[in-house]
N, C-alpha and C positions, 0 to 999 in steps of 0.2 A: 504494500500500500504506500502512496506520495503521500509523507507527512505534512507537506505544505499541503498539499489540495485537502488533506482532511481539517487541516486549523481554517483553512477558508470556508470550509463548506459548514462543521460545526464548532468552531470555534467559540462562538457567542453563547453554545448553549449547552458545553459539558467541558471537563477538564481531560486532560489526557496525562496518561502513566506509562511510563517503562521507554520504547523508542530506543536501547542500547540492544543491539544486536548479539546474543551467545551462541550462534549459530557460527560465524565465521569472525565480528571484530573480537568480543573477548579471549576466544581461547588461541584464534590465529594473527591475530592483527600486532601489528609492531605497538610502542606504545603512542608514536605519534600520531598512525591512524585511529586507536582508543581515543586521542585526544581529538582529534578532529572531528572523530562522529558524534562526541558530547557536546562538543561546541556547536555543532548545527543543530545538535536536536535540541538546544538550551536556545539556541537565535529562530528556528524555525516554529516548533511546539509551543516556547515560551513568552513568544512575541505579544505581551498585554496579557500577561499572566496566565495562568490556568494552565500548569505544566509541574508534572512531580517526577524529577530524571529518577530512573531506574532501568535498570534489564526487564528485555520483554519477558523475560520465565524467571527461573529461579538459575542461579550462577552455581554452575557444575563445577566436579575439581580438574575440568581440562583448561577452566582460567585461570587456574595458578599465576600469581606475579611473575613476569618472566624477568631480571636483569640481566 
């Protein structure tokens, strides 16, 4: 689903949760890709509020921190 066409379409009229991807950015993603899909879904979902960041499911142990 385009997060932006769903803030457009109901933005005004329910809040949205989750939008961090554990399918392919947590447990594969560099951490500057982590950081740049938070940042969009914090500018695109959170745009005039009504946006609580978290993972769309529950975070498995193949997100382990990677350094």
């Amino acid at each position: 689903m385009d997060p932006a066409a769903l803030k457009r379409e109901y933005g005004r009229h329910l809040a949205f949760w989750g939008g961090i991807d554990t399918h392919r950015v947590l447990p594969t993603g560099s951490p500057a890709e982590v950081a740049a899909t938070v940042k969009r879904m914090i500018s695109t979902l959170g745009a005039g509020g009504g946006y609580v960041l978290a993972s769309v499911h529950n975070i498995m142990a193949e997100c382990r921190r990677r350094m």
